[in-house]
N, CA, C and O atoms as CSV, one atom per row, in Angstrom:
chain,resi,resn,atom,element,x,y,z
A,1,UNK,N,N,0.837,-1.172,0.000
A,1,UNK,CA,C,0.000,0.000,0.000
A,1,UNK,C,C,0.888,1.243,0.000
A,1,UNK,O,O,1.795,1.431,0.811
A,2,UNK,N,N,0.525,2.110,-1.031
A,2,UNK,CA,C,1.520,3.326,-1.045
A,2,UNK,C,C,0.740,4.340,-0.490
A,2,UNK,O,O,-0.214,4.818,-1.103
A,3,UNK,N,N,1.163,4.801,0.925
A,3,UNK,CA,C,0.759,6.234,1.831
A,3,UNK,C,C,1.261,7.271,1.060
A,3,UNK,O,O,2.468,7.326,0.825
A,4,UNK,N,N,0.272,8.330,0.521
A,4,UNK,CA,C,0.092,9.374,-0.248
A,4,UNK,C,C,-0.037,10.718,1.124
A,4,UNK,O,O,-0.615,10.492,2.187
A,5,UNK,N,N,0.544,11.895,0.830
A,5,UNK,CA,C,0.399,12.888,1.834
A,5,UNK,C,C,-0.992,13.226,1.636
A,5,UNK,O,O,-1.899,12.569,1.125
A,6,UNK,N,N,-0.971,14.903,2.370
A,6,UNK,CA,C,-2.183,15.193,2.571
A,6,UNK,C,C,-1.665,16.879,1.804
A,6,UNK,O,O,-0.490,17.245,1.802
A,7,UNK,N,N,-2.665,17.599,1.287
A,7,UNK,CA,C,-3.127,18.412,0.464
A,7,UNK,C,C,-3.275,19.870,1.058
A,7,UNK,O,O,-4.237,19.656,1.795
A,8,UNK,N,N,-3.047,20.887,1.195
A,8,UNK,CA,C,-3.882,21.987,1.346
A,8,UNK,C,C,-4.155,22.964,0.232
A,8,UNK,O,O,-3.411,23.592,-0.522
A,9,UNK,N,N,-5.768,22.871,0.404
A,9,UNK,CA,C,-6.401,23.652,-0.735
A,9,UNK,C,C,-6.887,24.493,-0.570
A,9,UNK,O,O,-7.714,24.260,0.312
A,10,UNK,N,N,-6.962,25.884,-1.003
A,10,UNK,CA,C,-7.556,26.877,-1.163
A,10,UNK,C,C,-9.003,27.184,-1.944
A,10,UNK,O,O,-8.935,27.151,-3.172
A,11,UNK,N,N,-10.381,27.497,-1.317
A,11,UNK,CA,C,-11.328,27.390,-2.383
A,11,UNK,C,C,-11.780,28.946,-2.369
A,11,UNK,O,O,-12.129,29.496,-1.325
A,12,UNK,N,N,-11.744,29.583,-3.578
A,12,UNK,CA,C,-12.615,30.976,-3.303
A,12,UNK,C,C,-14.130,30.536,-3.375
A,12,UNK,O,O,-14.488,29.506,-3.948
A,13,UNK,N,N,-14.942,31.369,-2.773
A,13,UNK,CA,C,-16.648,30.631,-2.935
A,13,UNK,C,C,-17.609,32.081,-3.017
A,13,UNK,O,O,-17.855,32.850,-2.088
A,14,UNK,N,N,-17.863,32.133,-3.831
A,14,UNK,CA,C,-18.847,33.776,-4.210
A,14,UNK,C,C,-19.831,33.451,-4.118
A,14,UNK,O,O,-20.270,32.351,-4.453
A,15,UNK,N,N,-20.567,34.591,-3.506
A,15,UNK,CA,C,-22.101,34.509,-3.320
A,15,UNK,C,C,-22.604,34.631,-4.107
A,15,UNK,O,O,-21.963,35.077,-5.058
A,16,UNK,N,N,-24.022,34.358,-4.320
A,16,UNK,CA,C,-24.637,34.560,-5.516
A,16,UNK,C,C,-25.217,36.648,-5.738
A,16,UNK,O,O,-25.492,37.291,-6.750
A,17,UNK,N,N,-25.179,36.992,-4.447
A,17,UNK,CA,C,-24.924,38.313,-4.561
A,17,UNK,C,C,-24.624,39.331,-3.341
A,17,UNK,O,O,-24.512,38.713,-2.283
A,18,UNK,N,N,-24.471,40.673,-3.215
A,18,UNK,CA,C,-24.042,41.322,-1.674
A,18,UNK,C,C,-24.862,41.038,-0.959
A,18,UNK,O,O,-24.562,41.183,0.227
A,19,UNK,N,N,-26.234,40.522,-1.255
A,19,UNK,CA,C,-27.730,40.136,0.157
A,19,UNK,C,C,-27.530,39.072,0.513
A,19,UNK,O,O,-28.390,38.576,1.242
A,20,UNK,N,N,-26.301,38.241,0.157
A,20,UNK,CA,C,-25.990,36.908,1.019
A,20,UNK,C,C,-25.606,37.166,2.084
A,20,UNK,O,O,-24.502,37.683,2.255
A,21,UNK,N,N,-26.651,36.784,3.333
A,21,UNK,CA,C,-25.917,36.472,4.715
A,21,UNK,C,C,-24.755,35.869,4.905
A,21,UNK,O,O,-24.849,34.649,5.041
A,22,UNK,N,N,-23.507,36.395,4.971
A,22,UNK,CA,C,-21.943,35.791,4.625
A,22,UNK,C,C,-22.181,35.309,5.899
A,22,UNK,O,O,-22.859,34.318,5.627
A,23,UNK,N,N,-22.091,35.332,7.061
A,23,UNK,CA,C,-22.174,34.597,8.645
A,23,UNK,C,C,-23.164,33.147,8.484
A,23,UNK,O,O,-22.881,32.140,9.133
A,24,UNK,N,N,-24.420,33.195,7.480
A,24,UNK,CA,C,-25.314,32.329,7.656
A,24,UNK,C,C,-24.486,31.381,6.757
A,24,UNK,O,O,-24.446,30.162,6.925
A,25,UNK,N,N,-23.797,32.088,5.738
A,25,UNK,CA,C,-23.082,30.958,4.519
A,25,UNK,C,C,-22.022,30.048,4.905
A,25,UNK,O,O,-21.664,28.904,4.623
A,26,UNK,N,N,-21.428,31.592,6.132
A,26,UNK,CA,C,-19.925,30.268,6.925
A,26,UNK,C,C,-20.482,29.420,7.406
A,26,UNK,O,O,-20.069,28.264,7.312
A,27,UNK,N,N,-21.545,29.731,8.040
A,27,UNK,CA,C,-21.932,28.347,9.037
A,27,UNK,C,C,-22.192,27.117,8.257
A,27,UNK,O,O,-21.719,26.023,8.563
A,28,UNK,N,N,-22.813,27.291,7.434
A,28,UNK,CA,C,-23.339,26.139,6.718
A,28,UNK,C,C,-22.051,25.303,6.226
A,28,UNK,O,O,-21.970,24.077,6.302
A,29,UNK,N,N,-21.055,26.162,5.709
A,29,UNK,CA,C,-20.122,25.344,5.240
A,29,UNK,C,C,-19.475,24.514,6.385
A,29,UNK,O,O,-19.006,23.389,6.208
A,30,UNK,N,N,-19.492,25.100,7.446
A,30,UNK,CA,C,-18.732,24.785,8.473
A,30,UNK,C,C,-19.185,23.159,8.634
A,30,UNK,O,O,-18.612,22.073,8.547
A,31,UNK,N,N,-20.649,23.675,8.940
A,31,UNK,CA,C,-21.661,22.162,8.990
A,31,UNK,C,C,-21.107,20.798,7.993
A,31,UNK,O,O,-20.715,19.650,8.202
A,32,UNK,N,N,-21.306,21.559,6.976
A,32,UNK,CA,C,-21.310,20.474,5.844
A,32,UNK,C,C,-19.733,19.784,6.096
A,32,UNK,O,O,-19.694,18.557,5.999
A,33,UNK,N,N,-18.387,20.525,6.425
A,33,UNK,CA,C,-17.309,19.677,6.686
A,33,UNK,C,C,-17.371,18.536,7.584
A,33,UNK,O,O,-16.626,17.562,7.477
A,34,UNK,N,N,-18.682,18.734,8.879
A,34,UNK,CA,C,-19.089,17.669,9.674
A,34,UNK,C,C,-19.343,16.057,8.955
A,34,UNK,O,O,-19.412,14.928,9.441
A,35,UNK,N,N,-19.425,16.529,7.756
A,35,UNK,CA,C,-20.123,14.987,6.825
A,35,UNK,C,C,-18.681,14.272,5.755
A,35,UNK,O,O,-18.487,13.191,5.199
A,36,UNK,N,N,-17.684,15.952,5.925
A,36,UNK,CA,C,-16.489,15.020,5.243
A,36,UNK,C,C,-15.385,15.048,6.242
A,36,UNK,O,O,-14.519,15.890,6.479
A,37,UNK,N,N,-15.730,13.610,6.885
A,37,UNK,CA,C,-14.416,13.602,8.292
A,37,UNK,C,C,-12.879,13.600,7.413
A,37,UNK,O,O,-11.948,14.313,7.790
A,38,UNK,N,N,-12.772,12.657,6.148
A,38,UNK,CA,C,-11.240,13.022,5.451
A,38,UNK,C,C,-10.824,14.423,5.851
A,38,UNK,O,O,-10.079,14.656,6.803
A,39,UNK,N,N,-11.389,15.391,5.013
A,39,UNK,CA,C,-10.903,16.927,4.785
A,39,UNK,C,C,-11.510,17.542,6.328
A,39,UNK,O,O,-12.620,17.500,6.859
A,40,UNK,N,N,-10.000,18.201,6.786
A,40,UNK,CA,C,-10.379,18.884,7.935
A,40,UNK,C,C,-10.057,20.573,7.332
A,40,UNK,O,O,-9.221,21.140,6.629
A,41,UNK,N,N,-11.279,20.910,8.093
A,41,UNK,CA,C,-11.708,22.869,7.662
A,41,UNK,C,C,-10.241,23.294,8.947
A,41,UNK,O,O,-10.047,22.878,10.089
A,42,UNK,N,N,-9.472,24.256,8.098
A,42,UNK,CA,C,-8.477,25.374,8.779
A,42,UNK,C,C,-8.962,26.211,9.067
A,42,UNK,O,O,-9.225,26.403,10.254
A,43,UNK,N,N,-9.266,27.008,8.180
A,43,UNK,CA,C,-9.897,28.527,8.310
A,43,UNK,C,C,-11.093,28.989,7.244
A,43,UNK,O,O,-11.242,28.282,6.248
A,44,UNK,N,N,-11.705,29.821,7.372
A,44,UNK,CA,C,-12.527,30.417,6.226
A,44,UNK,C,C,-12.374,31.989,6.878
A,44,UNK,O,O,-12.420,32.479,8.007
A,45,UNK,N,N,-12.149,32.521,5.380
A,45,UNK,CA,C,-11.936,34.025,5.568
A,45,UNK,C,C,-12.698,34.811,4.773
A,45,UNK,O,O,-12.887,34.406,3.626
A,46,UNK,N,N,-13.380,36.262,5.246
A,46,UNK,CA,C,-13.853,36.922,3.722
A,46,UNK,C,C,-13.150,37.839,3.190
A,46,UNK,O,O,-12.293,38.386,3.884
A,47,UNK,N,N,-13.277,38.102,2.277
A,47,UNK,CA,C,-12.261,38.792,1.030
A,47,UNK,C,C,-13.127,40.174,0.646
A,47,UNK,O,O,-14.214,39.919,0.128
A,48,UNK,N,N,-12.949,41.006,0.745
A,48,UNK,CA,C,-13.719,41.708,-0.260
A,48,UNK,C,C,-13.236,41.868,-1.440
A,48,UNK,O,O,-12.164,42.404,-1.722
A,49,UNK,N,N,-14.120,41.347,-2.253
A,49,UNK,CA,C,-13.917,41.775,-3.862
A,49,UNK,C,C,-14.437,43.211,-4.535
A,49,UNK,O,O,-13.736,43.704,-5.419
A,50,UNK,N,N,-15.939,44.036,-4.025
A,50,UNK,CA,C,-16.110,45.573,-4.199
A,50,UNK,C,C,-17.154,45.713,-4.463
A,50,UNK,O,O,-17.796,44.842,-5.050
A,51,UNK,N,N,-17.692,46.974,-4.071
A,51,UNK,CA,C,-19.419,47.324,-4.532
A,51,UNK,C,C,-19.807,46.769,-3.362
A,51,UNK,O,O,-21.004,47.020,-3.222
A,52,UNK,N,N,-19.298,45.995,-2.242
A,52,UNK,CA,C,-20.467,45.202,-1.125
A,52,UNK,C,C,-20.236,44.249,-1.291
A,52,UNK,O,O,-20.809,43.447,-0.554
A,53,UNK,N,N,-19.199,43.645,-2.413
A,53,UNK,CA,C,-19.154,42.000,-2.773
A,53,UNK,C,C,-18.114,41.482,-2.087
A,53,UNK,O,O,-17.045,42.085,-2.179
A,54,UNK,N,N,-18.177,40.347,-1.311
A,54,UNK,CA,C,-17.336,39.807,-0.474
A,54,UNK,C,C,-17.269,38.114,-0.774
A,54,UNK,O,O,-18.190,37.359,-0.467
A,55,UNK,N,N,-16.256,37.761,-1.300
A,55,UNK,CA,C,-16.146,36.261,-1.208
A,55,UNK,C,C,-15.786,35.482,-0.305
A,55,UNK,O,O,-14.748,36.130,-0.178
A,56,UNK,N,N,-15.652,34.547,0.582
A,56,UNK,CA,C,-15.393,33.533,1.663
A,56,UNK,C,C,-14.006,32.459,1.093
A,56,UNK,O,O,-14.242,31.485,0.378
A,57,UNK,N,N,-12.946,32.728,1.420
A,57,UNK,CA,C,-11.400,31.896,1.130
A,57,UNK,C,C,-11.778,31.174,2.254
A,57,UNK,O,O,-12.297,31.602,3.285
A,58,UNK,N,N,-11.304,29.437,1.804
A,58,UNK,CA,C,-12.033,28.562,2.662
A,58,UNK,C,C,-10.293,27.144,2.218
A,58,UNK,O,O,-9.773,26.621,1.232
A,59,UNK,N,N,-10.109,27.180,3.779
A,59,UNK,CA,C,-8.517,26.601,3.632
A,59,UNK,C,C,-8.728,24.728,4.588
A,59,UNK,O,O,-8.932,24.389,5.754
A,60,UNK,N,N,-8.565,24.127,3.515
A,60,UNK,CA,C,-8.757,22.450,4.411
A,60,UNK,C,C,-7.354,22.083,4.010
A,60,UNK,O,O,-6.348,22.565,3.489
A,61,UNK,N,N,-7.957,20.654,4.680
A,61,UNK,CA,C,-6.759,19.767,4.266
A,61,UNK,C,C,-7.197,18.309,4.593
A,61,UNK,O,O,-7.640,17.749,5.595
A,62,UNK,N,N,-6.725,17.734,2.671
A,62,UNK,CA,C,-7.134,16.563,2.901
A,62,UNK,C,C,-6.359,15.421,2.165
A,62,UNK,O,O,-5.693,15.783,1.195
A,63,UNK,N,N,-6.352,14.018,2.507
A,63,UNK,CA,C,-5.672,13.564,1.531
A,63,UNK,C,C,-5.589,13.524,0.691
A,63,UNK,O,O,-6.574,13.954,0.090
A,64,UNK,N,N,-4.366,12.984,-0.232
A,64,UNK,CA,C,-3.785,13.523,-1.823
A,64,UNK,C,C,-4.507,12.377,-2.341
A,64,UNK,O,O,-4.015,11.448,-1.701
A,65,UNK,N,N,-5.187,11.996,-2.947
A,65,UNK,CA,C,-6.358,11.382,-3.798
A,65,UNK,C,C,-6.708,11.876,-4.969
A,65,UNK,O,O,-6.829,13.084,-5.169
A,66,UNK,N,N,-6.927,10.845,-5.968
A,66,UNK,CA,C,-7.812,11.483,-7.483
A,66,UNK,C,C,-9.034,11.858,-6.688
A,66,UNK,O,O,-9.517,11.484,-5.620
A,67,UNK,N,N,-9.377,12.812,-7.690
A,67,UNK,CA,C,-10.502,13.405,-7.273
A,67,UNK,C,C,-10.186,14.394,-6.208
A,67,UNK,O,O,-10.784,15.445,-6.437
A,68,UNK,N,N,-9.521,14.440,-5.211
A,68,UNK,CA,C,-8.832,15.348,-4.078
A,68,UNK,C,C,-9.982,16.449,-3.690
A,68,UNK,O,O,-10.586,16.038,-2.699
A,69,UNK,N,N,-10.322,17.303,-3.994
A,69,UNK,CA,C,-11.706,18.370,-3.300
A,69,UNK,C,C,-12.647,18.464,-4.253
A,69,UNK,O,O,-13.359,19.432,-3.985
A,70,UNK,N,N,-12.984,17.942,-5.207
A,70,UNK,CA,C,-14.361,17.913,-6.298
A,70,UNK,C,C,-15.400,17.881,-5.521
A,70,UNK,O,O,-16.203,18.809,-5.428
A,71,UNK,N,N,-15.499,16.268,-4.590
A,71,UNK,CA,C,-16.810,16.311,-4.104
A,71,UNK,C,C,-17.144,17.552,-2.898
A,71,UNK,O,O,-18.322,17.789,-2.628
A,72,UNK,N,N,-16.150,18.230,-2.281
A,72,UNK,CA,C,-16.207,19.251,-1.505
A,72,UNK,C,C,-16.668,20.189,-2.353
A,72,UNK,O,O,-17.847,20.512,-2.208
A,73,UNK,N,N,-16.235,20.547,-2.937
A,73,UNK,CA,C,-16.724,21.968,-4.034
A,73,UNK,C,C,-17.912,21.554,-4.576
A,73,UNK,O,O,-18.781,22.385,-4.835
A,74,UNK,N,N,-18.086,20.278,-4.803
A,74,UNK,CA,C,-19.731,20.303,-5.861
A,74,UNK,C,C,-20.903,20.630,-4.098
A,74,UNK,O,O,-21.984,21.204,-4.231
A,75,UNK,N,N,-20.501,20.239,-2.899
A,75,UNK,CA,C,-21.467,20.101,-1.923
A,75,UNK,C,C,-21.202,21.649,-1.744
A,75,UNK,O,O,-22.218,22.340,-1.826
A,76,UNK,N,N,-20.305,22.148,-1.570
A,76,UNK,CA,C,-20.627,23.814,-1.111
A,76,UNK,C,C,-21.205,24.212,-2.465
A,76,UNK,O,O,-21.299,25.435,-2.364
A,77,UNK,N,N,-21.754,23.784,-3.976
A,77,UNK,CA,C,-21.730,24.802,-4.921
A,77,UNK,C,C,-23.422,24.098,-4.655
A,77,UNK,O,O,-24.023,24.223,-5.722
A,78,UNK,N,N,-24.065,23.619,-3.898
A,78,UNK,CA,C,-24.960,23.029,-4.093
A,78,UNK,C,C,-25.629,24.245,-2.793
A,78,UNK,O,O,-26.783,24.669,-2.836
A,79,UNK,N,N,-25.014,24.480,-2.140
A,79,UNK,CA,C,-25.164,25.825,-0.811
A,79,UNK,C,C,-26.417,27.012,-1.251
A,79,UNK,O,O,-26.194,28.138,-1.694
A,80,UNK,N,N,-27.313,26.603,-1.077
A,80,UNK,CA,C,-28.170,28.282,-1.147
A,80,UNK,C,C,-27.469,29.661,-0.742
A,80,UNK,O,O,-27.183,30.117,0.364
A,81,UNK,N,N,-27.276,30.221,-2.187
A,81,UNK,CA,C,-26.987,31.519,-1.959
A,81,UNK,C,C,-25.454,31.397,-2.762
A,81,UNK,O,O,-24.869,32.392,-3.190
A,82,UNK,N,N,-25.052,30.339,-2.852
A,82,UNK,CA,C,-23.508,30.144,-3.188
A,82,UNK,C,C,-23.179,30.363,-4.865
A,82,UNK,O,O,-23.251,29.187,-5.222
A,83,UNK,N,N,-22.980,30.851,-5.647
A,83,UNK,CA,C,-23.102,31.358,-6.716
A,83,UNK,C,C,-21.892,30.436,-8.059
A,83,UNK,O,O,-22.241,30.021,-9.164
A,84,UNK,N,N,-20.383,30.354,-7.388
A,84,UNK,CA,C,-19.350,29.528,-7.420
A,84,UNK,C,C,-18.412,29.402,-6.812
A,84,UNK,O,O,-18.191,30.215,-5.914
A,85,UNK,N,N,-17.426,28.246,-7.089
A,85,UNK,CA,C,-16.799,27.422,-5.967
A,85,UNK,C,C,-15.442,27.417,-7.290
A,85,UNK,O,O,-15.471,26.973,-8.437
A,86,UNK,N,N,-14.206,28.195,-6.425
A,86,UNK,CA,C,-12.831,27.779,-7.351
A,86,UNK,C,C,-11.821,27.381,-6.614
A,86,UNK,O,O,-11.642,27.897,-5.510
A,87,UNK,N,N,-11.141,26.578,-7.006
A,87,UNK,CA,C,-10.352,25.991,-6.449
A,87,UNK,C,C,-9.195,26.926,-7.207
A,87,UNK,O,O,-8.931,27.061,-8.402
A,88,UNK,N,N,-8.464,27.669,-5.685
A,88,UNK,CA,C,-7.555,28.922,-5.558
A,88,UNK,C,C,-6.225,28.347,-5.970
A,88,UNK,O,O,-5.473,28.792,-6.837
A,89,UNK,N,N,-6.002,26.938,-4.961
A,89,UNK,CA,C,-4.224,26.613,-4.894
A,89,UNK,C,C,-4.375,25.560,-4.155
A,89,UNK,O,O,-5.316,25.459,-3.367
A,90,UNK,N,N,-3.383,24.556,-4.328
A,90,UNK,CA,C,-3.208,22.861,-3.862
A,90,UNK,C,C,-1.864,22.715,-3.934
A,90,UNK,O,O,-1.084,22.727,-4.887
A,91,UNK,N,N,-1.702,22.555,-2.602
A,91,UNK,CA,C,-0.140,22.274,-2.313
A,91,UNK,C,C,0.099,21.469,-1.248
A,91,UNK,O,O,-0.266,21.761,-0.110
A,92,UNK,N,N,0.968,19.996,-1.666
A,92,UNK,CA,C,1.548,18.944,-0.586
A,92,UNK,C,C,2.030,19.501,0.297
A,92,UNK,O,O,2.913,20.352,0.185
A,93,UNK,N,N,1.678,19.227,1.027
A,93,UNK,CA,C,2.191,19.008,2.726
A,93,UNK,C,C,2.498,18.038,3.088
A,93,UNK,O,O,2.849,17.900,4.260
């Protein structure tokens, strides 16, 4: 069996617009990491991007796997209110 490291990824996640409750959106994400014990949540931060628009930088870490944060990003892009989900930066640890 070949032990593969573990990952940290960066996701930017935009609201679908400035009337998104950004506090109601962290939480949820927060929640939803409860269901992926692999990937553990570091931090989530907001960004302002302008006009009132603020995106949420959202920092895990999980093992180095095909597929590696897809199914994370498709469950936050599935988020009411969540507009899109990019994957910022992925770097071994």
């Amino acid at each position: 069996m070949i032990i593969m490291g573990n990952v940290a990824v960066t996701l930017k996640i935009m609201p679908e617009s400035p009337e998104v409750d950004m506090a109601g959106l962290r939480k949820k994400i927060e929640q939803l990491f409860e269901e992926f014990h692999e990937a553990k949540l570091q931090q989530i931060s907001e960004m302002p991007i302008g006009f009132g628009l603020a995106a949420l930088q959202v920092l895990l870490v999980l093992p180095d796997t095909a597929g590696g944060s897809d199914a994370i990003e498709k469950a936050i892009s599935a988020i009411e209110g969540v507009a899109s989900v990019e994957s910022e930066g992925v770097t071994l640890i």
